[in-house]
py3Dmol code that shows the C-alpha trace and the ligand (Angstrom):
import py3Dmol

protein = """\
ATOM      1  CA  UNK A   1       0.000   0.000   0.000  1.00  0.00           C
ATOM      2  CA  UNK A   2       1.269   3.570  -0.555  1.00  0.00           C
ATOM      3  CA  UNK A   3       1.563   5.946   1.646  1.00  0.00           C
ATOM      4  CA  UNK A   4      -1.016   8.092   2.755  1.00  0.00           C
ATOM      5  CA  UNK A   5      -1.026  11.772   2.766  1.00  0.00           C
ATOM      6  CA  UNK A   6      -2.934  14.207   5.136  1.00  0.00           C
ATOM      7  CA  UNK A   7      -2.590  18.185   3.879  1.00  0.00           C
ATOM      8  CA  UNK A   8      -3.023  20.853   5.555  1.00  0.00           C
ATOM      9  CA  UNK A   9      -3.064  24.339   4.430  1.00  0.00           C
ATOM     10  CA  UNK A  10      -4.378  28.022   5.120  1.00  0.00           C
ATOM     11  CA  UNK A  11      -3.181  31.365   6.418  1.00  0.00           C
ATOM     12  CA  UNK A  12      -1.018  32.035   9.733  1.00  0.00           C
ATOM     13  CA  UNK A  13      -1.867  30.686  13.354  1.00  0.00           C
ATOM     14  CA  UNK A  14      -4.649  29.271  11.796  1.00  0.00           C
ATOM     15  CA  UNK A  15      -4.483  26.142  13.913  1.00  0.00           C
ATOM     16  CA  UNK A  16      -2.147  24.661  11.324  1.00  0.00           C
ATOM     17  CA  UNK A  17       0.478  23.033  13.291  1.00  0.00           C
ATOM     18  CA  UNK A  18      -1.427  21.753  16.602  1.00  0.00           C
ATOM     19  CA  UNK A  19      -3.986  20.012  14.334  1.00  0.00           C
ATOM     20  CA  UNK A  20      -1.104  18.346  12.308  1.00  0.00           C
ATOM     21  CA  UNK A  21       1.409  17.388  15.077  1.00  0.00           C
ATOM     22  CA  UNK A  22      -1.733  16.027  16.695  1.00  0.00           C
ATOM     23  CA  UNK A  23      -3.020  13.772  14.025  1.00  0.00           C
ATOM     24  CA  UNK A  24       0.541  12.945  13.307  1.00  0.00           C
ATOM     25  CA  UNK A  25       0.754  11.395  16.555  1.00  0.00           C
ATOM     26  CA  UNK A  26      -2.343   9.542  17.045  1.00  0.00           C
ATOM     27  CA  UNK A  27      -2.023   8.275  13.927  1.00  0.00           C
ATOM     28  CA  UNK A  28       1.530   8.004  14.111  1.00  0.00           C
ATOM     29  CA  UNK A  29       2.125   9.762  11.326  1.00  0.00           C
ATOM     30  CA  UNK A  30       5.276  11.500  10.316  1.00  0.00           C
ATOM     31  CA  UNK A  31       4.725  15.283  10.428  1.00  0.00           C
ATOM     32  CA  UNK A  32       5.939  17.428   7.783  1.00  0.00           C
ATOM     33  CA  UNK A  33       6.035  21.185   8.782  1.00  0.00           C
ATOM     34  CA  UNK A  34       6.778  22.739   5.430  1.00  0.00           C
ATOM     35  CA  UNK A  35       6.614  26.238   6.849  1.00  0.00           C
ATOM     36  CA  UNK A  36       9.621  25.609   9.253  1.00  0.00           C
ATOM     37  CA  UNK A  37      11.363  24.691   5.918  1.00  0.00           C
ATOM     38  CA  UNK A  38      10.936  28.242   4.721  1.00  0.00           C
ATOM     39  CA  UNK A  39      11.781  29.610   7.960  1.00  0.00           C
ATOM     40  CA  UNK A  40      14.946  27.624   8.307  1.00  0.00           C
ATOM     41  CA  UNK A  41      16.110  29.123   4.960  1.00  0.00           C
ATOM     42  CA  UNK A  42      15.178  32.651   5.794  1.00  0.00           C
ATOM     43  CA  UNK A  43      16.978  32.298   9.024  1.00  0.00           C
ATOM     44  CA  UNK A  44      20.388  31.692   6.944  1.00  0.00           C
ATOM     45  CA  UNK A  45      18.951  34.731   4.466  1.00  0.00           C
ATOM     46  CA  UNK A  46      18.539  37.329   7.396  1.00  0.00           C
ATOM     47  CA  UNK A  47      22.113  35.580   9.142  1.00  0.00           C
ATOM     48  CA  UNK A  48      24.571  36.109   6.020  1.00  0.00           C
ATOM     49  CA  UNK A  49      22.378  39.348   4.653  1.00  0.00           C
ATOM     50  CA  UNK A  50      21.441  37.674   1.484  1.00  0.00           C
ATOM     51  CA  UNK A  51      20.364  40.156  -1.060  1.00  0.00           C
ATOM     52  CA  UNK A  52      17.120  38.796  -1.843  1.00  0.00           C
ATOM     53  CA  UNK A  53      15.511  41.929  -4.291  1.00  0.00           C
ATOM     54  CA  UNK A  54      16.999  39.185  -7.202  1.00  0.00           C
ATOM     55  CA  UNK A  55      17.087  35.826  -7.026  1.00  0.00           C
ATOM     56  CA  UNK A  56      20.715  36.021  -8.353  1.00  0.00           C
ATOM     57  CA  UNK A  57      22.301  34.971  -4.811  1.00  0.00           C
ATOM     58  CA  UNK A  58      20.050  32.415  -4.273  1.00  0.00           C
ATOM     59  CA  UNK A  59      21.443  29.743  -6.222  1.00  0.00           C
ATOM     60  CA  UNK A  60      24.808  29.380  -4.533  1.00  0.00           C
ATOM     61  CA  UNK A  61      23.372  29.946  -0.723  1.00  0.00           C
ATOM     62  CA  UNK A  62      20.828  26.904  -1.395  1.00  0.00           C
ATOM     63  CA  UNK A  63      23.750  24.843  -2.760  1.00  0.00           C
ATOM     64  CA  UNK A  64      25.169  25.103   0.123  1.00  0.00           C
ATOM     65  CA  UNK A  65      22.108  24.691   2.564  1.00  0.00           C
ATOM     66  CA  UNK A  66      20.682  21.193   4.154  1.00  0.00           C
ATOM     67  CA  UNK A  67      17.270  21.310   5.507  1.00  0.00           C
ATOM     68  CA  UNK A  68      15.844  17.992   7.236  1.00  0.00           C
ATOM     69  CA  UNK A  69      12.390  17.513   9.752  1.00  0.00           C
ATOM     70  CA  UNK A  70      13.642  14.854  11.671  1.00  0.00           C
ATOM     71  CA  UNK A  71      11.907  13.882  15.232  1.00  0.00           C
ATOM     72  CA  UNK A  72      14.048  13.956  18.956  1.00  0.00           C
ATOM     73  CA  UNK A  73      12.307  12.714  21.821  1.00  0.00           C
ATOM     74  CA  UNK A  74       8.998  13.121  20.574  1.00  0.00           C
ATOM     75  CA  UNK A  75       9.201  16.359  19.545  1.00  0.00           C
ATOM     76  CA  UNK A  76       9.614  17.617  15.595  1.00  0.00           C
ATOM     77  CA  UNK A  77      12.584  19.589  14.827  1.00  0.00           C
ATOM     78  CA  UNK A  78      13.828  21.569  11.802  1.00  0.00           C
ATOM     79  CA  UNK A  79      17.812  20.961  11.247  1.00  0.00           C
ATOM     80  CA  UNK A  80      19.557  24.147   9.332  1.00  0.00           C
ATOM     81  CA  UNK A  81      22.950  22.460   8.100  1.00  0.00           C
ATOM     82  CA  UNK A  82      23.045  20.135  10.699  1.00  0.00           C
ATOM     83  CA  UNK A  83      21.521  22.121  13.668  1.00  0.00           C
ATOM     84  CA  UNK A  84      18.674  22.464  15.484  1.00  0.00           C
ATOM     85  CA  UNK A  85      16.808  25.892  14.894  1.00  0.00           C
ATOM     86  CA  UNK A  86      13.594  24.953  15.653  1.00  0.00           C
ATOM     87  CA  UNK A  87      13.016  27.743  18.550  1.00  0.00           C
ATOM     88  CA  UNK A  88      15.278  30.770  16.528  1.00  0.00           C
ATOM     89  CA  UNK A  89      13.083  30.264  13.510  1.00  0.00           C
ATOM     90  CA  UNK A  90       9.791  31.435  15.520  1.00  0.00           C
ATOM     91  CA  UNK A  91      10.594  35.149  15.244  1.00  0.00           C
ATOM     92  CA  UNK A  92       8.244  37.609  13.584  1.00  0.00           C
ATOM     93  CA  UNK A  93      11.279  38.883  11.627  1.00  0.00           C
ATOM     94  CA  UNK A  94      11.799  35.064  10.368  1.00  0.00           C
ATOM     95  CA  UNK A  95       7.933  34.902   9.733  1.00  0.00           C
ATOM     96  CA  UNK A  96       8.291  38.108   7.026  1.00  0.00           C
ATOM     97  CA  UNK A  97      11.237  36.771   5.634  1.00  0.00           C
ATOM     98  CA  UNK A  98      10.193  33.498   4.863  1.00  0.00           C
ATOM     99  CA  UNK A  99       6.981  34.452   3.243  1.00  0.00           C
ATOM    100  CA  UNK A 100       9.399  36.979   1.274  1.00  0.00           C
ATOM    101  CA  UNK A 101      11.843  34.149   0.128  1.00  0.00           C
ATOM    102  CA  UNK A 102       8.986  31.789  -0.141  1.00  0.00           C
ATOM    103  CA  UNK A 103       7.798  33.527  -3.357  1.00  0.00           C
ATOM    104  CA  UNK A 104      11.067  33.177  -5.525  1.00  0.00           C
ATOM    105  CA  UNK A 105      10.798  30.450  -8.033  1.00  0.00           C
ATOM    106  CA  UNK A 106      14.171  29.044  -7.145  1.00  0.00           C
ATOM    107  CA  UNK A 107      13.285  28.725  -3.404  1.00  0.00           C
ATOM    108  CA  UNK A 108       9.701  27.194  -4.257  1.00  0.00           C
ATOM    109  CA  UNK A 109      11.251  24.593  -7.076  1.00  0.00           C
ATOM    110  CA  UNK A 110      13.831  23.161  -4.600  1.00  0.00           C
ATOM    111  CA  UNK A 111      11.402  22.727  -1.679  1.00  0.00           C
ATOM    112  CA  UNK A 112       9.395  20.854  -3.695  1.00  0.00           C
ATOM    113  CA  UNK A 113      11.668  18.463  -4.092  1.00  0.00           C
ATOM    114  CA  UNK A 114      13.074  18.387  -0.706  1.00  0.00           C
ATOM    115  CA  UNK A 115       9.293  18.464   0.500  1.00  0.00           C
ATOM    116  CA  UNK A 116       8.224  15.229  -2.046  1.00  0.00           C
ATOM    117  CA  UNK A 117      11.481  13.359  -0.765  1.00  0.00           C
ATOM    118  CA  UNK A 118      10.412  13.755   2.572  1.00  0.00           C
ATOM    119  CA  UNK A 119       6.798  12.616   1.714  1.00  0.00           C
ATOM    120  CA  UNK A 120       8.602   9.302   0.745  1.00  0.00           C
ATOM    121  CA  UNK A 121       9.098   8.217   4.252  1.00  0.00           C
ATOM    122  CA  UNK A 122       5.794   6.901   4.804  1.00  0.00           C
ATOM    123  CA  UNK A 123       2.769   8.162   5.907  1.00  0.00           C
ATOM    124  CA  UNK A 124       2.387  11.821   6.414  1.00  0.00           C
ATOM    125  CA  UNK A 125       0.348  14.900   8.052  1.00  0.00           C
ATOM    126  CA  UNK A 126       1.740  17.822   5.879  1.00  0.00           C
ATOM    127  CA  UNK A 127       1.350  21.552   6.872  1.00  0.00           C
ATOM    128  CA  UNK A 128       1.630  24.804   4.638  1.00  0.00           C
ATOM    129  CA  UNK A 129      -0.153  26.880   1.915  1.00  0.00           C
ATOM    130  CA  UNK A 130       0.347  24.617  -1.096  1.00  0.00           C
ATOM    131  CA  UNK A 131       0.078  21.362   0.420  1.00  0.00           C
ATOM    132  CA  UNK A 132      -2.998  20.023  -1.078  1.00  0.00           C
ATOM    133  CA  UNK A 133      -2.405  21.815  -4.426  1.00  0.00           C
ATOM    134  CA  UNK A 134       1.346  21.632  -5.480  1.00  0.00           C
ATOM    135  CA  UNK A 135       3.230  19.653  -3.157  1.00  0.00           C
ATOM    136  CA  UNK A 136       0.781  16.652  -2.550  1.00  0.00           C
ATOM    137  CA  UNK A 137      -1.983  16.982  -5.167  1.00  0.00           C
ATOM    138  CA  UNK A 138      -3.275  13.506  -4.473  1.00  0.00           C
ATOM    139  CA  UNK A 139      -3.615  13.570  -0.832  1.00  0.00           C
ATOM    140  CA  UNK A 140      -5.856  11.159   0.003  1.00  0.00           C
ATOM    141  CA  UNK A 141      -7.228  13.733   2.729  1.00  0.00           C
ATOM    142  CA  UNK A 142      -6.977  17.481   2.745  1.00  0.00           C
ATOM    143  CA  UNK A 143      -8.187  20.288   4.994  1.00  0.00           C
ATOM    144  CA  UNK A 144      -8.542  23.901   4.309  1.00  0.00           C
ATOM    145  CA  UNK A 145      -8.231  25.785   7.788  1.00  0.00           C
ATOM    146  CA  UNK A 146      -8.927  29.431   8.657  1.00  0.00           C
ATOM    147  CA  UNK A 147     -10.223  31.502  11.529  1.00  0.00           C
ATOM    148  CA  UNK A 148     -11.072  34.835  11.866  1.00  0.00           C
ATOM    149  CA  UNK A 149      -7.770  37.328  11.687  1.00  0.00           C
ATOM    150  CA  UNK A 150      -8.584  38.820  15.399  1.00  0.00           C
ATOM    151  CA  UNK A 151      -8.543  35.197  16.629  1.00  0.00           C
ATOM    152  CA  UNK A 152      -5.679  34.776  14.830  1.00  0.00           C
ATOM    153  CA  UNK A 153      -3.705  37.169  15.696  1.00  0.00           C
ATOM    154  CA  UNK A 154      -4.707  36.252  19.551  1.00  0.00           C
ATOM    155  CA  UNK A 155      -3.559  33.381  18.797  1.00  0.00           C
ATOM    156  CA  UNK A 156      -0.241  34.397  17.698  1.00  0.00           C
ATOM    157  CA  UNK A 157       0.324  36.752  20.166  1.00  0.00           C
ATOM    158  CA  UNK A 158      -0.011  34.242  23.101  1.00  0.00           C
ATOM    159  CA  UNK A 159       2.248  31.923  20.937  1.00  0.00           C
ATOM    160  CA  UNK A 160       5.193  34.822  21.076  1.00  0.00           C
ATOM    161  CA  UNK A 161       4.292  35.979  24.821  1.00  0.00           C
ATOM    162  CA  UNK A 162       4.742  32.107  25.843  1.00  0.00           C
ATOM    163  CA  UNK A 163       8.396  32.089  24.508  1.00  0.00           C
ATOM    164  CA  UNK A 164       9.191  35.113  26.272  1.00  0.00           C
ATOM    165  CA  UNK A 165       8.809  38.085  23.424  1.00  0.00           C
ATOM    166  CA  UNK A 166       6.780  41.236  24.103  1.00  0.00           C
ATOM    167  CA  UNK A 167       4.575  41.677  21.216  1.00  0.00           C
ATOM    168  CA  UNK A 168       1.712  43.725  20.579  1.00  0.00           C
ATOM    169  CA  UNK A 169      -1.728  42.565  19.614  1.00  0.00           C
ATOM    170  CA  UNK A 170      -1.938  45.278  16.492  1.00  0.00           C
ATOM    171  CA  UNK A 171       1.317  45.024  15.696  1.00  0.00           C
ATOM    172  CA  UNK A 172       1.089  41.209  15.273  1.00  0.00           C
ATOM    173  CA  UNK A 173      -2.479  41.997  13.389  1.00  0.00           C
ATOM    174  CA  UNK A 174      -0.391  44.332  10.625  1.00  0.00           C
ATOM    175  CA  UNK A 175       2.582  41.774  10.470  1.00  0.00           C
ATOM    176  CA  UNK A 176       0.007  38.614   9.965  1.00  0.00           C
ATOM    177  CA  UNK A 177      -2.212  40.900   7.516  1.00  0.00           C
ATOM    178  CA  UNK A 178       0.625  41.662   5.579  1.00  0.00           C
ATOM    179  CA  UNK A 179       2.522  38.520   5.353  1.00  0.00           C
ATOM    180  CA  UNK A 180      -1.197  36.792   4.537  1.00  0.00           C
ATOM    181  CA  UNK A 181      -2.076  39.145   1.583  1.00  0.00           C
ATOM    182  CA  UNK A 182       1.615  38.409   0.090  1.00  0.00           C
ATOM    183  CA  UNK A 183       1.519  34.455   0.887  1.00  0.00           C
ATOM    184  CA  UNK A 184      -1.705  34.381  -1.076  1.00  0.00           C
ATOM    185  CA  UNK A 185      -1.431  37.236  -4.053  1.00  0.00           C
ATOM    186  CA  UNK A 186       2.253  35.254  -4.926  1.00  0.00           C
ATOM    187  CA  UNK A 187       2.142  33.896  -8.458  1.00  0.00           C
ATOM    188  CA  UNK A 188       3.430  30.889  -7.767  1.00  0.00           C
ATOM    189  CA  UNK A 189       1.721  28.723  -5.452  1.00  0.00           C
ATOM    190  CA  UNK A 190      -0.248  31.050  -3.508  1.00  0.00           C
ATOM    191  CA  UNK A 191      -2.046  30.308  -0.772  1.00  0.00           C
ATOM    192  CA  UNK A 192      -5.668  28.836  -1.987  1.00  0.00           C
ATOM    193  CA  UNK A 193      -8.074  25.951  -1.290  1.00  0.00           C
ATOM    194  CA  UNK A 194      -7.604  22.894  -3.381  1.00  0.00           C
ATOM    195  CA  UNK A 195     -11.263  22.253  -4.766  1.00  0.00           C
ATOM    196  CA  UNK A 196     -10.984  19.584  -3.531  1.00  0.00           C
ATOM    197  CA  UNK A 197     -10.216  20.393   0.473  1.00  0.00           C
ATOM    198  CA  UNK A 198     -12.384  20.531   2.893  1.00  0.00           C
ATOM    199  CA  UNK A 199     -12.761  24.031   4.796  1.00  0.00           C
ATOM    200  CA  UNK A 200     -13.082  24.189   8.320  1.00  0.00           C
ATOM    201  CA  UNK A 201     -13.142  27.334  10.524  1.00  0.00           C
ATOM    202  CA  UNK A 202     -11.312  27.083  13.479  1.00  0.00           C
ATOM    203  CA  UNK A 203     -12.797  29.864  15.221  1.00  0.00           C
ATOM    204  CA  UNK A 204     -15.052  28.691  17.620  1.00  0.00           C
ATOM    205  CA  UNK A 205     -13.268  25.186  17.843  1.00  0.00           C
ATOM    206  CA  UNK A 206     -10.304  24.374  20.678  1.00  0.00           C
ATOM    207  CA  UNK A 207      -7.872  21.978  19.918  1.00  0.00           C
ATOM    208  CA  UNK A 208      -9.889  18.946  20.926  1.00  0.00           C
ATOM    209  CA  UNK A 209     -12.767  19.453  19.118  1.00  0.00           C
ATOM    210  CA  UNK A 210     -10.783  21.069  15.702  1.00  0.00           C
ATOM    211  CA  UNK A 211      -9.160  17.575  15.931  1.00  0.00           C
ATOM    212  CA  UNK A 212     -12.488  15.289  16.375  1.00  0.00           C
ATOM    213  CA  UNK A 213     -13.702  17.593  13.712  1.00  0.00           C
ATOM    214  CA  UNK A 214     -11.119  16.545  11.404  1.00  0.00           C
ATOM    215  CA  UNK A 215     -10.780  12.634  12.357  1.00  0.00           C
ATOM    216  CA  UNK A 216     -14.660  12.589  11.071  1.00  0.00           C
ATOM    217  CA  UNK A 217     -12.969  13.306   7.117  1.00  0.00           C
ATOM    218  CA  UNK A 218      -9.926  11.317   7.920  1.00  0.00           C
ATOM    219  CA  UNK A 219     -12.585   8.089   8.659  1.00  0.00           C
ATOM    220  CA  UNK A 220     -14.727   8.955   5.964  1.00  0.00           C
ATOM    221  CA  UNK A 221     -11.304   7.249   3.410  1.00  0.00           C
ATOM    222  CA  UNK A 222     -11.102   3.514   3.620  1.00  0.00           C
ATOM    223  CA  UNK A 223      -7.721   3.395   3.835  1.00  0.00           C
ATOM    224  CA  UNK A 224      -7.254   5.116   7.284  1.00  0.00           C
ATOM    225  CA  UNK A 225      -9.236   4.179   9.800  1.00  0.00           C
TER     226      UNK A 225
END
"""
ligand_1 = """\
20
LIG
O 3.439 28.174 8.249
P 4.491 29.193 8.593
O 3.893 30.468 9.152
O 5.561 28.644 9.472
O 5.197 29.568 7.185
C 6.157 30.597 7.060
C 6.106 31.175 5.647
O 6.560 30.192 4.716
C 4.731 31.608 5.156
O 4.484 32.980 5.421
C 4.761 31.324 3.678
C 5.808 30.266 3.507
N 5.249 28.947 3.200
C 4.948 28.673 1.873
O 5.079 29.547 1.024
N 4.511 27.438 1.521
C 4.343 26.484 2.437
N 3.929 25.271 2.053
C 4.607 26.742 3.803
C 5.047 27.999 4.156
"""
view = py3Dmol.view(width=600, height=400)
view.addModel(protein, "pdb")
view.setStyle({"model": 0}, {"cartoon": {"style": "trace"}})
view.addModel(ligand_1, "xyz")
view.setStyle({"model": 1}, {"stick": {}})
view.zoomTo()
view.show()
């Protein structure tokens, strides 16, 4: 049997990544954060001062760059040449670069493939904007999740106050605005629903019910029960 595929995509702090490293482990799935992908490479973009207004320098900085998700004690971490950056990559200046450097066609092509590689290791919960309509058009399952920006953004906020950064609520409602119209007005692979996906709002839901919410679609496929 193949492997199955679970996608899920939509804007920031929609619920994304405690839905997916959630059914990844119940499931025991492997989860495949393709954000912190992006992240990792803007965090070597912002580190050397990459030029990014071309994609000239790009080239030679990703020939030189190894990105891997692996798992350590449970717990899903994003290796940047070798090291573990998973905490430095949750910045807000990381979140605007990577949505910058996320919409140059030589980034995009080469996470692909590192993204479709890692989607050979079995079965998989992915998470991003173009999971269920570039990276993994065939996923047996995908999800479409949004909630409204205010909740969002109190989301976020409580997210960066919780790892110790004093953020402000409109502040963080600009940044996400911003870095939301941009992810999904890119030409290439902009954030959008597959037709396919099913769209939940996340809104009104905690993380308990968003995820018995979702296990209802994931039953509805024979193959995953
Ligand atoms: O999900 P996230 O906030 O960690 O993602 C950071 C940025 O990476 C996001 O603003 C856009 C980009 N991204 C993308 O273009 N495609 C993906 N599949 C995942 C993230």
């Amino acid at each position: 049997m193949s492997a199955l595929i679970i996608a899920i995509d939509g804007p920031s702090a929609a619920g994304k990544s405690t839905l997916a490293k959630r059914l990844a482990k119940d499931l025991g799935f492997t989860y495949l954060d393709t954000g912190a992908m992006y992240r990792a490479l803007a965090l070597k973009v912002l580190s050397e001062g990459t030029d990014i207004s071309t994609e000239a320098a790009l080239p030679e900085l990703i020939n030189r760059t190894e990105i891997d998700l692996v798992e350590t004690g449970g717990q899903p971490k994003v290796l940047l040449d070798g090291k573990d950056v998973s905490d430095k990559i949750r910045t807000p200046e990381v979140s605007q670069m990577a949505s910058k450097t996320s919409a140059l066609k030589v980034v995009r092509h080469w996470m692909l493939g590192l993204q479709r590689a890692l989607g050979q290791r079995g079965n998989v919960v992915a998470e991003g904007r173009d999971i269920g309509t570039v990276v993994f058009p065939a996923a047996e399952v995908k999800i479409y999740l949004n909630a409204s920006v205010e909740e969002r953004a109190r989301r976020r906020v409580d997210e960066l106050r919780k790892a110790g950064r004093q953020v402000s609520l409109d502040e963080t409602l600009r940044e996400m605005g911003e870095r939301d119209k941009r992810d999904s007005e890119r030409d290439l692979a902009p954030l959008r629903k597959a037709d396919d996906a099913v769209a939940i709002d996340s809104t009104a839901l905690d993380a308990e019910a968003l995820a018995r919410r979702v296990m209802q679609e994931i039953r509805k496929k024979p193959l995953v029960n």
